[in-house]
C-alpha positions as semicolon CSV with decimal commas, in nm:
position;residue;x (nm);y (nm);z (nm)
1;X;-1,059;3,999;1,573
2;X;-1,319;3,750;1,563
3;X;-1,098;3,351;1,630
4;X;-1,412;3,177;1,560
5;X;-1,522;3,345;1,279
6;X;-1,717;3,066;1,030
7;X;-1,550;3,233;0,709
8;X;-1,197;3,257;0,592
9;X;-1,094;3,615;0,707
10;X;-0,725;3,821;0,649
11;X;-0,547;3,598;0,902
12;X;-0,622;3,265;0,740
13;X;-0,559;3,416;0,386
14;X;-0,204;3,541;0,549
15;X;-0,158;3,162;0,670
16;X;-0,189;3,045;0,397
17;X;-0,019;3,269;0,153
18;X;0,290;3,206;0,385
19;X;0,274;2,874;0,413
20;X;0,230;2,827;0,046
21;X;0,532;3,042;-0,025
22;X;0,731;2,829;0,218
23;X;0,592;2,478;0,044
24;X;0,727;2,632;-0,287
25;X;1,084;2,728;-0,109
26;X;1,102;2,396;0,078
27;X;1,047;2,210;-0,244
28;X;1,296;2,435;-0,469
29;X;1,534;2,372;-0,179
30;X;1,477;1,994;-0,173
31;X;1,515;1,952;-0,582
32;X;1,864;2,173;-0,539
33;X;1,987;1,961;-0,328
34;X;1,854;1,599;-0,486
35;X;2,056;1,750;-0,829
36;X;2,368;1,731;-0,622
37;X;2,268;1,393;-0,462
38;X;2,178;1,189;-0,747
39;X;2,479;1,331;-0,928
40;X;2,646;0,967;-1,018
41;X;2,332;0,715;-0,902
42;X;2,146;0,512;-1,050
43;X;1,808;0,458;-1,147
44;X;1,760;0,201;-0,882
45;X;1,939;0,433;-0,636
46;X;1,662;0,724;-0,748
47;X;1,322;0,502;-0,769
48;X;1,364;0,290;-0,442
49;X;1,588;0,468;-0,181
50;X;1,932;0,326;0,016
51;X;1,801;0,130;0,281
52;X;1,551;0,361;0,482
53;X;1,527;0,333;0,895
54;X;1,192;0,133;0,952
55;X;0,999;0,438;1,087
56;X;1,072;0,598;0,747
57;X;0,948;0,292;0,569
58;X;0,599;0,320;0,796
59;X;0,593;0,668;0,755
60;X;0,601;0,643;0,320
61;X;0,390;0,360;0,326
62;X;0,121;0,601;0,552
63;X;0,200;0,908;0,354
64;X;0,159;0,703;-0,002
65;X;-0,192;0,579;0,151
66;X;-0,342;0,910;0,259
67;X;-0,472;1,143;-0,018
68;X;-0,720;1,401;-0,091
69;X;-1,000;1,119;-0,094
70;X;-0,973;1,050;0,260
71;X;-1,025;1,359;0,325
72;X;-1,331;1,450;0,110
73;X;-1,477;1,059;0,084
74;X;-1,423;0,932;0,410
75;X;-1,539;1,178;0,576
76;X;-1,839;1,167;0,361
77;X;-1,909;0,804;0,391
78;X;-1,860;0,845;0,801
79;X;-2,155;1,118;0,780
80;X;-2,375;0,927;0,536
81;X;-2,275;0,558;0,662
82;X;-2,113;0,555;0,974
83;X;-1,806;0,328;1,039
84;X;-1,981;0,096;0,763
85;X;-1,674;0,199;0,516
86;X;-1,409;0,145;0,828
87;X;-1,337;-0,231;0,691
88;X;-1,132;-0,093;0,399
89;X;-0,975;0,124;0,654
90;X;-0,894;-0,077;0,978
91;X;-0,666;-0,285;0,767
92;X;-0,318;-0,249;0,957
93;X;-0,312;-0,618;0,968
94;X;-0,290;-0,619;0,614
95;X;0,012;-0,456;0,613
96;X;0,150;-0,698;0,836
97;X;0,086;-0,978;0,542
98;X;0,316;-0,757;0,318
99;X;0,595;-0,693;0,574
100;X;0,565;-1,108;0,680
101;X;0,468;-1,294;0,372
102;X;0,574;-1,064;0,043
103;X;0,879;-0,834;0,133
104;X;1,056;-1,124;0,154
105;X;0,954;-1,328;-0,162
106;X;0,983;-1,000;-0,397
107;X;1,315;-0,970;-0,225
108;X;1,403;-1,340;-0,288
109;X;1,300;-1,276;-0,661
110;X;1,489;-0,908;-0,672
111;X;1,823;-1,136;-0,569
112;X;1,732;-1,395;-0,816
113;X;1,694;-1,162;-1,128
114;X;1,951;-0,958;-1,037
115;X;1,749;-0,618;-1,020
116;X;1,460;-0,521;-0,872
117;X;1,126;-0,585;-1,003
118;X;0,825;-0,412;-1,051
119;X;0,442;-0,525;-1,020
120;X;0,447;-0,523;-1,426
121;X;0,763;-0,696;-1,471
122;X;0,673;-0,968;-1,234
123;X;0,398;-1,054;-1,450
124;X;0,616;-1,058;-1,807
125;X;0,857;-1,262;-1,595
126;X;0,583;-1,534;-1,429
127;X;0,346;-1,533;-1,720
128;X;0,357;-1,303;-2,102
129;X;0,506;-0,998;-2,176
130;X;0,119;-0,962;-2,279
131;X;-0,019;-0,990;-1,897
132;X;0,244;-0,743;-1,793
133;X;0,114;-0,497;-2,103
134;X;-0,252;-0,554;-1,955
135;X;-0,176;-0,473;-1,630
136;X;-0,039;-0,112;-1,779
137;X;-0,356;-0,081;-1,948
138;X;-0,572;-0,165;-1,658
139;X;-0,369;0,116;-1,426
140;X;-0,434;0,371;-1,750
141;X;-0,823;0,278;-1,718
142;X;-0,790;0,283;-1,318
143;X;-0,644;0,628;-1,351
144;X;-0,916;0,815;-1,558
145;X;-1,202;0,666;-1,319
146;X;-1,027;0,689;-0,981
147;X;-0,726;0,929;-0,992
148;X;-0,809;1,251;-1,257
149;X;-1,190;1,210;-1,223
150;X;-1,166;1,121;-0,799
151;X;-0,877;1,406;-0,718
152;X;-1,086;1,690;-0,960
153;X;-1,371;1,624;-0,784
154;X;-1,193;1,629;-0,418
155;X;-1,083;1,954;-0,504
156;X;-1,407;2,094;-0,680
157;X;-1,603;2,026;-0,359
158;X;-1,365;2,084;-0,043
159;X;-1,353;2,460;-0,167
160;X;-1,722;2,448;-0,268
161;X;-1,783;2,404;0,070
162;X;-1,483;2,599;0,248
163;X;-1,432;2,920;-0,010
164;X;-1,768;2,912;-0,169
165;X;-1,621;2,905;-0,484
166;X;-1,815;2,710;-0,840
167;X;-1,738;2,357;-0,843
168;X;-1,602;2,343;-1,129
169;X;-1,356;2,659;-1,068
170;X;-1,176;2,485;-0,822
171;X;-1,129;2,166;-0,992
172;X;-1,003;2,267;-1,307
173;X;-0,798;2,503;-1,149
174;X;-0,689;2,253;-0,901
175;X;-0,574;2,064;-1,268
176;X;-0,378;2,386;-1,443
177;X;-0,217;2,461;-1,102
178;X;-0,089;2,126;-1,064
179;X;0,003;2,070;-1,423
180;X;0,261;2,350;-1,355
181;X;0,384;2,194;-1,056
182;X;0,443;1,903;-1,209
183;X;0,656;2,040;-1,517
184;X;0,917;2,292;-1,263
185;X;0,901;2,029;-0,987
186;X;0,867;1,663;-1,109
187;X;0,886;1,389;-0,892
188;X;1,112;1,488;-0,602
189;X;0,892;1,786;-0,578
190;X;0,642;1,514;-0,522
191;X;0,782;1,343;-0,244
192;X;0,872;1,686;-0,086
193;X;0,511;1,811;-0,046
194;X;0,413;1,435;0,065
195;X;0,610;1,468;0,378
196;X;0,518;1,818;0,400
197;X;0,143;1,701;0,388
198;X;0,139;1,448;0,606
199;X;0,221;1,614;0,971
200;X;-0,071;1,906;0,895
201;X;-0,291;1,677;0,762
202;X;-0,242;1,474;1,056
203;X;-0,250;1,765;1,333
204;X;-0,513;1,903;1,141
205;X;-0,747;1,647;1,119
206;X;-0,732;1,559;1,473
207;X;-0,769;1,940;1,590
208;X;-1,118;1,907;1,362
209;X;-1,174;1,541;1,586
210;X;-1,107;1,699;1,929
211;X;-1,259;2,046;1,874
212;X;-1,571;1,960;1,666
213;X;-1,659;1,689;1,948
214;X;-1,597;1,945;2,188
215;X;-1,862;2,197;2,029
216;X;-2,110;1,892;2,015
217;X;-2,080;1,841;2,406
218;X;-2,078;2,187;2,487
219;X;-1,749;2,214;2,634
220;X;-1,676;1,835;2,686
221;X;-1,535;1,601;2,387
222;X;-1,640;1,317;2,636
223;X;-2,020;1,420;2,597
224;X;-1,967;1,504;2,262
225;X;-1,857;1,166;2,174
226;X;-2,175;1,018;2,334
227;X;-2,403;1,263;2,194
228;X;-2,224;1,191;1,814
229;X;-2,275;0,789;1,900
230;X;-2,678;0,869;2,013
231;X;-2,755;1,066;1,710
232;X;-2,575;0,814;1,481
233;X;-2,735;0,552;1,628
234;X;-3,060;0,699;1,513
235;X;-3,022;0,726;1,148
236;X;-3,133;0,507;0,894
237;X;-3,488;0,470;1,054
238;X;-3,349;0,367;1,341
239;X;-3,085;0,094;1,227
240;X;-2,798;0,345;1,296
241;X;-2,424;0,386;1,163
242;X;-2,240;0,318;1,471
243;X;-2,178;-0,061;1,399
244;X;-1,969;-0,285;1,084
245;X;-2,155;-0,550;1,020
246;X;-2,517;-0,560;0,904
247;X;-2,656;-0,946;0,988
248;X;-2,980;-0,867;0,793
249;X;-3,213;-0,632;0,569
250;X;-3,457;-0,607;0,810
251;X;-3,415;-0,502;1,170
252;X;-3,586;-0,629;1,513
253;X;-3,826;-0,313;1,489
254;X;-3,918;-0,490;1,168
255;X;-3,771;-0,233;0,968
256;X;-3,584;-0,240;0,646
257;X;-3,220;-0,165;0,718
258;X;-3,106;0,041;0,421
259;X;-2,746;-0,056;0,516
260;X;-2,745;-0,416;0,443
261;X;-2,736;-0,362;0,051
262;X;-2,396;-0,140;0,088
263;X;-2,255;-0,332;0,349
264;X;-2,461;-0,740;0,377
265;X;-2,310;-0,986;0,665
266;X;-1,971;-1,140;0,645
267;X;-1,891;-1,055;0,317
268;X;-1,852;-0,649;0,336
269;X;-1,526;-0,804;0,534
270;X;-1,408;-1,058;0,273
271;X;-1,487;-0,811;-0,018
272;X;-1,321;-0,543;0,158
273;X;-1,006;-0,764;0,228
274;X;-0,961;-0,892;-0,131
275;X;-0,960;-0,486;-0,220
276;X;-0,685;-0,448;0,050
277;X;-0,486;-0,759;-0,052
278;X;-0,457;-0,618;-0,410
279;X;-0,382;-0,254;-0,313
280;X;-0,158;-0,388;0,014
281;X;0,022;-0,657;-0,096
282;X;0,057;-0,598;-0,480
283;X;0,030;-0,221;-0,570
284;X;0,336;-0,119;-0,696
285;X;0,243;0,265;-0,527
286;X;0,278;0,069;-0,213
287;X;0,514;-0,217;-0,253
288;X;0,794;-0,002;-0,346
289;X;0,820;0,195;-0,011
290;X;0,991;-0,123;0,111
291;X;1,205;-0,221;-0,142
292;X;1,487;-0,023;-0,118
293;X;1,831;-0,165;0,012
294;X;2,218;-0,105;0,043
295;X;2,402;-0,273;-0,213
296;X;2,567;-0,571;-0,113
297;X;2,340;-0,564;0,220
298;X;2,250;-0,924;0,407
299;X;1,900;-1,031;0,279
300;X;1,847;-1,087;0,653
301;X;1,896;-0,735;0,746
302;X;1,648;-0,597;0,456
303;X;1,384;-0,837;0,537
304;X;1,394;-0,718;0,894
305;X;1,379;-0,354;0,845
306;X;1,127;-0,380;0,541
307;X;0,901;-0,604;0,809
308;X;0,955;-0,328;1,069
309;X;0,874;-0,049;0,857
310;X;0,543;-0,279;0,754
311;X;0,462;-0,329;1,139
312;X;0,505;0,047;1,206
313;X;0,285;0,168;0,905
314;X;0,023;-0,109;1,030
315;X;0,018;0,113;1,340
316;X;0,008;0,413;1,128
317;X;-0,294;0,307;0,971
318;X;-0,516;0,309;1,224
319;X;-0,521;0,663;1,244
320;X;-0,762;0,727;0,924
321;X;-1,051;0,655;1,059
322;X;-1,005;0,888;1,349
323;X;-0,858;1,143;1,141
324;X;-1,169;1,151;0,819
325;X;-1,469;0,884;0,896
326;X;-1,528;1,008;1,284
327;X;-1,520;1,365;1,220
328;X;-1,804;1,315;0,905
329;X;-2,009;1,141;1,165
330;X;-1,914;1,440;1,426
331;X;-2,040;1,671;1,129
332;X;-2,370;1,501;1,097
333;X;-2,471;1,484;1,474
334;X;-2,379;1,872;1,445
335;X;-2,595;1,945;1,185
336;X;-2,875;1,861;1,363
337;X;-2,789;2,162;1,627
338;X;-2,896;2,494;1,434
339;X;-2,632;2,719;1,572
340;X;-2,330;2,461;1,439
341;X;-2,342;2,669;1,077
342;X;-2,350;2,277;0,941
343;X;-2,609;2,212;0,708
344;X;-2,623;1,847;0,531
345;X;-2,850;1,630;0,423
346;X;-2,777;1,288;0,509
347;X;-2,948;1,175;0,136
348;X;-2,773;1,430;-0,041
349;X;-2,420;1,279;-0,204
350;X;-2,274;1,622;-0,239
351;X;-2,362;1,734;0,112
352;X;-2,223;1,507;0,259
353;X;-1,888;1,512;0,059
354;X;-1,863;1,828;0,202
355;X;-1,851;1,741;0,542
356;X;-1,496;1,805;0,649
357;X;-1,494;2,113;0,469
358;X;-1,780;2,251;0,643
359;X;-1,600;2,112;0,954
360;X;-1,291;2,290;0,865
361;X;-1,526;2,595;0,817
362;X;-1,758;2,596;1,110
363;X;-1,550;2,421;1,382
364;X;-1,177;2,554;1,380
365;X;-1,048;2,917;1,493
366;X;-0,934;3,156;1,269
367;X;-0,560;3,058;1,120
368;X;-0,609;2,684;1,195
369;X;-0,822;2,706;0,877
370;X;-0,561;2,853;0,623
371;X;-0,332;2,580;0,803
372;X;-0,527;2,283;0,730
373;X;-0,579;2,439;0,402
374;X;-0,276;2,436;0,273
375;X;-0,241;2,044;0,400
376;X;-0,491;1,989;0,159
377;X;-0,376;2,128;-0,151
378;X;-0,052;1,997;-0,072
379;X;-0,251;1,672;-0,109
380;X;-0,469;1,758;-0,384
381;X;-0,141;1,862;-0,573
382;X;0,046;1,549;-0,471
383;X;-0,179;1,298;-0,576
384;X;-0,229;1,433;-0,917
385;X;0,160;1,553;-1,026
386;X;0,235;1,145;-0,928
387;X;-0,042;1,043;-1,120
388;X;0,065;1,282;-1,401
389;X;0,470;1,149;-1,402
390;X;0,326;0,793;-1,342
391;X;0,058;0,810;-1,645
392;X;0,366;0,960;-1,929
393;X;0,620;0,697;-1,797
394;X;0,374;0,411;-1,802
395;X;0,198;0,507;-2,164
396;X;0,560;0,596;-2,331
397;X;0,778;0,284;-2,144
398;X;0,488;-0,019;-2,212
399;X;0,366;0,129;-2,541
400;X;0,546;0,398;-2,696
401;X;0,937;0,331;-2,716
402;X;0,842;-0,053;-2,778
403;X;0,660;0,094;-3,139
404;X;0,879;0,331;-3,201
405;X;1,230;0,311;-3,101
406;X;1,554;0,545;-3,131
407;X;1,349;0,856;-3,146
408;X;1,500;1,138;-2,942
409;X;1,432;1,170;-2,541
410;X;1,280;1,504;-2,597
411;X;1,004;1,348;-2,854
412;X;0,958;1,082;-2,564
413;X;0,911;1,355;-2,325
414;X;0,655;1,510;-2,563
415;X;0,488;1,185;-2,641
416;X;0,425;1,137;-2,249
417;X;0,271;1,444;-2,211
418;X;0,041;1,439;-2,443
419;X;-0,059;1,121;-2,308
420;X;-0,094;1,229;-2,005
421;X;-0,348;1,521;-2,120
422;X;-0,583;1,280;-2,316
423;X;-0,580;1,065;-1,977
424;X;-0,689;1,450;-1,802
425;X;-0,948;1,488;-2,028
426;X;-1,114;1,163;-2,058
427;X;-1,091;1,183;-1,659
428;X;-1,314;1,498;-1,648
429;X;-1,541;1,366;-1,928
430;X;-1,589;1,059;-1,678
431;X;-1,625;1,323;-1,354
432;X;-2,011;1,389;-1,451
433;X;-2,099;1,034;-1,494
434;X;-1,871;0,973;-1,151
435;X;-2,095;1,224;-0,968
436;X;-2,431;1,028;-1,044
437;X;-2,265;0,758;-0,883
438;X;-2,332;0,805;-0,499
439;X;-2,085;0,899;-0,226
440;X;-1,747;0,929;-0,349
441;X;-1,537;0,675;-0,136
442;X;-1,806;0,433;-0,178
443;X;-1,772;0,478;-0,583
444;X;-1,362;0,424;-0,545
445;X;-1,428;0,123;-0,354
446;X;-1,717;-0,017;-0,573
447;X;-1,427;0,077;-0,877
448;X;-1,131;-0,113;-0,717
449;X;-1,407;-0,414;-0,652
450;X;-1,425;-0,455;-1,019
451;X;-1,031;-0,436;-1,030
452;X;-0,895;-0,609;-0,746
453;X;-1,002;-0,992;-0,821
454;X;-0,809;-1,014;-1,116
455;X;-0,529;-0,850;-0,979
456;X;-0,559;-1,083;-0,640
457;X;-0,601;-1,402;-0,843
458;X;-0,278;-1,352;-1,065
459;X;-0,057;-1,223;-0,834
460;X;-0,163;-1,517;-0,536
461;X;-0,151;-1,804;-0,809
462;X;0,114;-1,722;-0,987
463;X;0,325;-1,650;-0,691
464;X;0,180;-2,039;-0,477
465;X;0,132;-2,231;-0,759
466;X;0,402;-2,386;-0,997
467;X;0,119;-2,518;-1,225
468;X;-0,061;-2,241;-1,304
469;X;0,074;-2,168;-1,699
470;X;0,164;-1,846;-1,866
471;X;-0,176;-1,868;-2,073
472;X;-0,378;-1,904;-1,762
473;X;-0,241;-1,576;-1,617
474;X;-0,277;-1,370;-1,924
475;X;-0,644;-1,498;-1,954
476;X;-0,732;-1,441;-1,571
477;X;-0,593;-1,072;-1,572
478;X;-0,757;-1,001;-1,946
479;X;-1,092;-1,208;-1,867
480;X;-1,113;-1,029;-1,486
481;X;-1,088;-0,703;-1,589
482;X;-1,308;-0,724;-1,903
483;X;-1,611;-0,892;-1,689
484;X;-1,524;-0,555;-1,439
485;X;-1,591;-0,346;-1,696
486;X;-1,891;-0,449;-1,849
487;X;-2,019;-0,438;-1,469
488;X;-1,948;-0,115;-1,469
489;X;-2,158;-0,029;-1,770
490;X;-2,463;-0,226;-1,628
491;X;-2,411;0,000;-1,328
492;X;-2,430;0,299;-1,489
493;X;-2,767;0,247;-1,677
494;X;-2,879;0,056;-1,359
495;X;-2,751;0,331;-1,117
496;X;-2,593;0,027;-0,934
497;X;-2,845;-0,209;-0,997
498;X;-3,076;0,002;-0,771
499;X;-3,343;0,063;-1,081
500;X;-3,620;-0,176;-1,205
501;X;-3,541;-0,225;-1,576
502;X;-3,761;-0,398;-1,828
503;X;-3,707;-0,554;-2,117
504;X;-3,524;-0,921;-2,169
505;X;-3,245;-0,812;-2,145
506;X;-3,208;-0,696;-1,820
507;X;-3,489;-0,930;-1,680
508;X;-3,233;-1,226;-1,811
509;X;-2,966;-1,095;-1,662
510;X;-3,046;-0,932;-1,324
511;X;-2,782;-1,205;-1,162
512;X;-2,497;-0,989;-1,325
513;X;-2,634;-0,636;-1,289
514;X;-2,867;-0,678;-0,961
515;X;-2,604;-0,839;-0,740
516;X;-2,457;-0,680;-0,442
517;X;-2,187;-0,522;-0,525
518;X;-1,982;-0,711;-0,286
519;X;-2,139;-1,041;-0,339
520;X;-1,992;-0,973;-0,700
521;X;-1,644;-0,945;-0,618
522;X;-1,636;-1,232;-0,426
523;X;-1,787;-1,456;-0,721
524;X;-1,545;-1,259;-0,970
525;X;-1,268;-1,346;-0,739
526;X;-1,441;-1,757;-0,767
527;X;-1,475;-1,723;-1,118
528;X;-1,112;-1,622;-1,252
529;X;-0,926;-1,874;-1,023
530;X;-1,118;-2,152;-1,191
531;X;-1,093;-1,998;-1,510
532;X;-0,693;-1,984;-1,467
533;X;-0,698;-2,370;-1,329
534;X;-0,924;-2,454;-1,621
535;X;-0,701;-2,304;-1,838
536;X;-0,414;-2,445;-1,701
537;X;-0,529;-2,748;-1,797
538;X;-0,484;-2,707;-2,163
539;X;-0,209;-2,503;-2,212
540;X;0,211;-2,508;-2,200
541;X;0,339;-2,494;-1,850
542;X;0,535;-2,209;-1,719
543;X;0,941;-2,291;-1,810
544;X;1,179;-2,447;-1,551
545;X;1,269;-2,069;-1,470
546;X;0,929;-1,943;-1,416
547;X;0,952;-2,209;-1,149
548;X;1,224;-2,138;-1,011
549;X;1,178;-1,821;-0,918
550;X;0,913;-1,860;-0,695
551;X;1,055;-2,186;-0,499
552;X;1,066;-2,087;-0,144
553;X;1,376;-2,355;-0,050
554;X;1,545;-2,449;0,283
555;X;1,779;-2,161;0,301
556;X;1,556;-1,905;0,184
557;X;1,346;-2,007;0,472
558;X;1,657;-1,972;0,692
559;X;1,716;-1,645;0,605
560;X;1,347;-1,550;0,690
561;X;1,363;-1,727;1,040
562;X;1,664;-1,505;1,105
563;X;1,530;-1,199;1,024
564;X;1,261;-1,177;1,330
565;X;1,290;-1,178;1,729
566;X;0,992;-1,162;1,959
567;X;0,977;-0,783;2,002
568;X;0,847;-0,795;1,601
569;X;0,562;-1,055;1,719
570;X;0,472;-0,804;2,048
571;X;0,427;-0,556;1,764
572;X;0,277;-0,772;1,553
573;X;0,020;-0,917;1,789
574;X;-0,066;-0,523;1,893
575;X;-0,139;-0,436;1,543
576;X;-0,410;-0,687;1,556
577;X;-0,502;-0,606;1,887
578;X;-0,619;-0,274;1,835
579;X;-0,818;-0,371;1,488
580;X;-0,940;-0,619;1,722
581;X;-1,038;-0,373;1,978
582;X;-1,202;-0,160;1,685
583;X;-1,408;-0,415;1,576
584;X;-1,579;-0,511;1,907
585;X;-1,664;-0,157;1,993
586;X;-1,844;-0,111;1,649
587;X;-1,927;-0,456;1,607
């Protein structure tokens, strides 16, 4: 038997038949035994756990993180862009603002209302029961452009490039096999193949690292890492991708550095930190890995382990980039060597969305293939089924039962589902107009650009500010994410604001449409806080119990003080040491 065979032969079909039929028994085992569990909890008891060890915590804030983008986008971006894209990704000290600074005042506001509260509720609670129901319909729009249309397209290409099978056969079957999945195993079936992903992905990934830099040094992953930082280093006339920052559009050669648009100075590190602040701090995907508690537990206690578990998964998240953007960049310096079996052009979108597939393909034995495999649809299925329960809770909770109340649970059930299809489909009508839109993980993170001021600006004011007013919420989240979306139109007929257009209108307007992506966000970001102090200004304040609930007083800060020792600022500081230590080797 050929081991490095560059096809999937018997043994990796035999992998991964086995390994899918022990996913399916692990998971039918896991819902068994969650039935007997749950028997007599309640809802709070099912949605945010019973006090979790920190390493737990760090290890579902990491697993909630990683999905089938990563491996299909990042890896992409590394072999079109280099590290360029590792901002949104070196962001463990991020984390550490959520363990440090919000835990602790969502817990404070969880023991003040008396239950705990979610992303949605917080903003019915600080501002309108309208500003809540926006932020519903923003996560509805934010899943048909960057959960159904991102997750088909994952799919549709990774076994493109690994099976050889049409595009679109493997995404809508990737769709119809998950739609099952998600009826027989619901949400624990979710979680179960989440922690089942997460150790192959990880082993997997870094067998692709060590082994495809290994091939590229003949024998030494040493070599191969300086022959993968040479060839990098020559792209992009020159420029390279081996650095994060690009300090002008043209270089000392005199060259134009085709970089600088994607990626321009300073601000590819604020824009890429307001998009991390959102999805960090405020994401209720995220937030409510470290929200879970033992009743009658000292707040102390939870805001130590929930800051723990935030330090640890800051740690944890410094593995993506080693795991997804190095190995595209690997793939690209390989590609260059004619006996590899990689083929990619650096210009070509879909190419290079392929890169860790071809890896996967061209660069691991036979077996190791059908293993990673089945890492990957464990992720492609994951991320889907939760967007799936997510979507028919959200659209039949906010909107449905509100409209129509006292109708039966199984109408409700049938309501949601339906939703949930016309979601699907609008998500795979979108997937064409997605794929004209450049690399993939540079799309999601143009997409969250136009979503994440809004979302940063509420949350920050309305959580530091006791003068901000109800009015001046709802008109920051509805005003932010309207300007987003007519940006988005603009960049569709502009193709980013890369074409020349004609005609007044656009010759008017090139400030909105021709701006840097980046440079956008930033003056979005500008624009809605001084819309929502403006506003402010001329509307009712926020009621003595709005304000109350977000006064930080002395023995609240007590409590804080004695939930930390200095082995959580070691850990701290060593989060930020290594980002630190990132940053100055791809400066």
């Amino acid at each position: 038997m050929n081991w490095n065979a560059k096809d999937f032969i018997w043994i990796d079909w035999a992998v991964m038949a086995i390994g899918i039929l022990a996913v399916v028994w692990l998971v039918y085992r896991s819902i068994k035994k969650d039935k007997e569990k749950m028997a007599g909890a309640d809802s709070q008891d099912y949605l945010f756990g019973k006090g979790e060890p920190w390493y737990v915590i760090g290890m579902a804030i990491f697993a909630a993180n990683i999905g089938s983008e990563h491996l299909v986008g990042l890896a992409g971006t590394g072999a079109k862009d280099g590290v360029g894209m590792a901002h949104w990704e070196m962001q463990g000290w991020m984390i550490l603002i959520l363990g440090w600074l919000f835990v602790p005042f969502y817990q404070l506001l969880n023991n003040k209302m008396g239950k705990i509260i979610t992303m949605p509720d917080f903003l019915k609670f600080r501002y309108t029961p309208r500003t809540g129901s926006w932020l519903s319909i923003i996560t509805l729009v934010a899943y048909i452009l960057t959960k159904v249309s991102v997750t088909a397209f994952t799919g549709g290409i990774f076994f493109k490039y690994l099976l050889g099978l049409n595009f679109w056969v493997g995404a809508l079957g990737l769709i119809a096999i998950t739609a099952i999945f998600t009826v027989i195993g619901g949400m624990k079936g979710v979680m179960t193949m989440s922690t089942i992903q997460t150790p192959i992905l990880v082993i997997g990934s870094f067998l692709v690292l060590f082994l495809g830099l290994n091939a590229l040094g003949h024998g030494s992953i040493t070599e191969g890492w300086s022959t993968m930082m040479e060839y990098c280093r020559s792209l992009h006339d020159g420029y390279g991708t081996t650095h994060m920052f690009h300090w002008s559009d043209i270089n000392a050669s005199g060259n134009p550095d085709p970089l600088y648009h994607e990626y321009p100075g300073f601000v590819v590190f604020i824009g890429a930190s307001i998009i991390g602040f959102w999805y960090w701090c405020t994401d209720q995907h995220i937030v409510q890995r470290v929200l879970g508690q033992t009743k009658g537990e000292d707040n102390s206690v939870v805001m130590k382990r929930a800051r723990r578990g935030s330090i640890c998964a800051g740690y944890f998240k410094l593995l993506p980039v080693f795991m997804f953007l190095i190995p595209g960049m690997v793939a690209i310096a390989l590609s260059n060597d004619p006996t590899s079996g990689i083929q990619m052009d650096i210009t070509n979108h879909d190419q290079t969305d392929g890169a860790f597939a071809m890896m996967v393909k061209n660069i691991l034995p036979a077996g190791a293939k059908g293993f990673v495999t089945i890492g990957f649809i464990c992720a492609l299925v994951t991320s889907l089924a939760a967007f799936f329960n997510s979507c028919a809770t959200l659209f039949t909770e906010d909107f449905y039962k509100p409209m129509k109340k006292g109708k039966s649970e199984e109408h409700y059930v049938l309501v949601g589902r339906i939703a949930t299809v016309v979601v699907v489909v609008l998500g795979l009508l979108w997937l064409p107009v997605m794929m004209g839109m450049g690399n993939l993980y540079s799309y999601l993170q143009g997409i969250q650009s136009l979503l994440a001021p809004a979302m940063v600006a509420v949350f920050t004011l309305g959580i530091f500010s006791k003068k901000i007013t109800p009015k001046a919420g709802e008109w920051g989240l509805i005003g932010g994410f309207v300007i987003g979306m007519l940006r988005l139109l603009t960049n569709i007929f502009t193709d980013t604001g890369n074409k020349v257009m004609t005609g007044s209108f656009w010759e008017n307007t090139t400030w909105f449409w021709q701006t840097n992506w980046l440079v956008f966000e930033c003056w979005l970001l500008v624009f809605i806080i001084v819309l929502m102090v403006v506003v402010s200004f001329f509307t009712p304040a926020p009621s003595k119990a709005q304000v109350e609930a977000i006064t930080f007083n002395e023995s609240y800060r007590k409590q804080i003080s004695d939930s930390w020792n200095i082995w959580d600022i070691v850990a701290t500081l060593g989060v930020i040491f290594l980002c630190g230590c990132f940053y100055w080797y791809f400066w």
